[in-house]
C-alpha positions, 0 to 999 in steps of 0.5 A: 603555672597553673594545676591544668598546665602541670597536669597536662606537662605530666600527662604529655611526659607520660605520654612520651615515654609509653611510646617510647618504651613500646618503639623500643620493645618492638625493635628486633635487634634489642638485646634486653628484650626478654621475651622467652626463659633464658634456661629451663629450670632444672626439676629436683628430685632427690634431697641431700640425705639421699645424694650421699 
């Protein structure tokens, strides 16, 4: 195989992959899809000495 074939193979595999990806990422069912925090961070506001 020459350097252009593997080149083109590699950029193709990418290619395929990207398209993947994003089909997957607009599929609503998905249940990875992370778009918003699962929690709110909690604001600390005392330190040790003074919860005692």
């Amino acid at each position: 195989m020459s350097q252009a074939a593997i080149r083109k193979l590699v950029a193709d595999s990418v290619t395929a992959a990207l398209e993947a990806q994003a089909a997957t990422m607009e599929n609503a069912n998905n249940p990875n899809r992370n778009t918003v925090p699962t929690e709110i961070p909690v604001v600390k506001t005392r330190n040790y000495k003074e919860f005692i």
